[in-house]
DOFI-736005 format. One line per 8 residues: number of its first residue (from 1); for each residue x, y, z of C-alpha. Coordinates in nm, 3 decimals, decimal comma, always signed. Each point is the difference from the previous one (the first is absolute). Example, Ala and Ser with C-alpha at 12.3 -4.5 7.8 and 13.67 -1.06 7.14 Angstrom:
2
1> +1,230/-0,450/+0,780 | +0,137/+0,344/-0,066
REM end
This chain:
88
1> +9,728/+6,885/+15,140 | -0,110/-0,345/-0,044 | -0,215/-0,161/+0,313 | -0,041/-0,368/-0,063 | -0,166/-0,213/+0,271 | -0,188/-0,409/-0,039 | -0,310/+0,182/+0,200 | -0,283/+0,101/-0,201
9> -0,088/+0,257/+0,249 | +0,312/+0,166/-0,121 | +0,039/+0,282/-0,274 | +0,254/-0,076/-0,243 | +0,189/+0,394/-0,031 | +0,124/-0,084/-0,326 | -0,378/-0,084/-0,180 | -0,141/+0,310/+0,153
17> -0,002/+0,275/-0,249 | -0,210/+0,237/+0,183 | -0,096/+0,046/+0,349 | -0,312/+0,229/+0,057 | +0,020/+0,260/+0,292 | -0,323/+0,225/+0,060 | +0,039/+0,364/+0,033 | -0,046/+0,118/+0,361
25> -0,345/+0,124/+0,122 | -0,078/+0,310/+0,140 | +0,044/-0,128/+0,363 | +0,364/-0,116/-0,097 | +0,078/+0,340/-0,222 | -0,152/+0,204/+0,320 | +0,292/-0,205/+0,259 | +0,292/+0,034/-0,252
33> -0,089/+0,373/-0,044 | -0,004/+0,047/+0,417 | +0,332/-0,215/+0,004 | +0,206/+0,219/-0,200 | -0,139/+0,292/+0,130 | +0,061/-0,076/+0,390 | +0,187/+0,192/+0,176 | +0,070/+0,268/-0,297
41> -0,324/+0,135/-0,091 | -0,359/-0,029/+0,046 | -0,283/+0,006/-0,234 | -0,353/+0,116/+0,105 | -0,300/-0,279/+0,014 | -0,126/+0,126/-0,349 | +0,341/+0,010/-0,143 | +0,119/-0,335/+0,013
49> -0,365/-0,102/-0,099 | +0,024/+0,178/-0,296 | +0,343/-0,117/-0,064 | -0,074/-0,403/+0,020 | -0,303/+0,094/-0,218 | +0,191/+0,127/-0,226 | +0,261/-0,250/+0,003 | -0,210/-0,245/-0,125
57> +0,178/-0,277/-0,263 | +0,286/+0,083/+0,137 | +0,310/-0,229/+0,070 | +0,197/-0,018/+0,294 | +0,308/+0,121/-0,196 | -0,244/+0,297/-0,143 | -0,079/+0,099/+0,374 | +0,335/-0,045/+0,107
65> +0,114/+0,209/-0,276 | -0,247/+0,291/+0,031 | +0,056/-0,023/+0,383 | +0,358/+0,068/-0,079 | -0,054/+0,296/-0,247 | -0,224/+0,159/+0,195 | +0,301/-0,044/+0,293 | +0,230/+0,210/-0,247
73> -0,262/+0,300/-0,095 | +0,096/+0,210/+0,312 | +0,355/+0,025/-0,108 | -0,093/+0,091/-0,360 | -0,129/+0,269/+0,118 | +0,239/+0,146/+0,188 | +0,200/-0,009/-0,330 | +0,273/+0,277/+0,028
81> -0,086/+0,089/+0,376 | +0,202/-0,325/+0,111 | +0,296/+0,147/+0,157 | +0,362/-0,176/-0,058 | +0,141/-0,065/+0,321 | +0,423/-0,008/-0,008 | +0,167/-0,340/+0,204 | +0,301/+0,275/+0,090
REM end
């Protein structure tokens, strides 16, 4: 992507090599976590504290990744018990 512009308020895309973006805070972990658990399940006060404690240096692509594994656990364990249901 090249961004080219005769402003020098402007950032040229194509001489940026990196751009920095902070991991969330504790405060932003603690909202995603309540976001993709509305309306499906609901942690306890000391729960989700303990979870954006532990969560820590983590990305948003780590969070969104362990919220989705944790998502899939439940069916895991059901293992053979999932019953096969016939479209006849």
């Amino acid at each position: 992507m090249v961004a080219i512009s005769r402003q020098p308020s402007v950032i040229f895309i194509d001489e940026v090599k990196r751009i920095y973006i902070p991991l969330q805070d504790a405060n932003a972990r603690r909202l995603l976590f309540k976001d993709k658990l509305k309306g499906s399940f609901s942690l306890p006060v000391r729960e989700l504290e303990k979870l954006v404690q532990e969560t820590e240096g983590y990305s948003g692509s780590d969070l969104q990744a362990l919220c989705e594994e944790a998502a899939r656990i439940p069916i895991r364990e059901l293992g053979t018990n999932i019953l096969t249901v016939n479209a006849n």
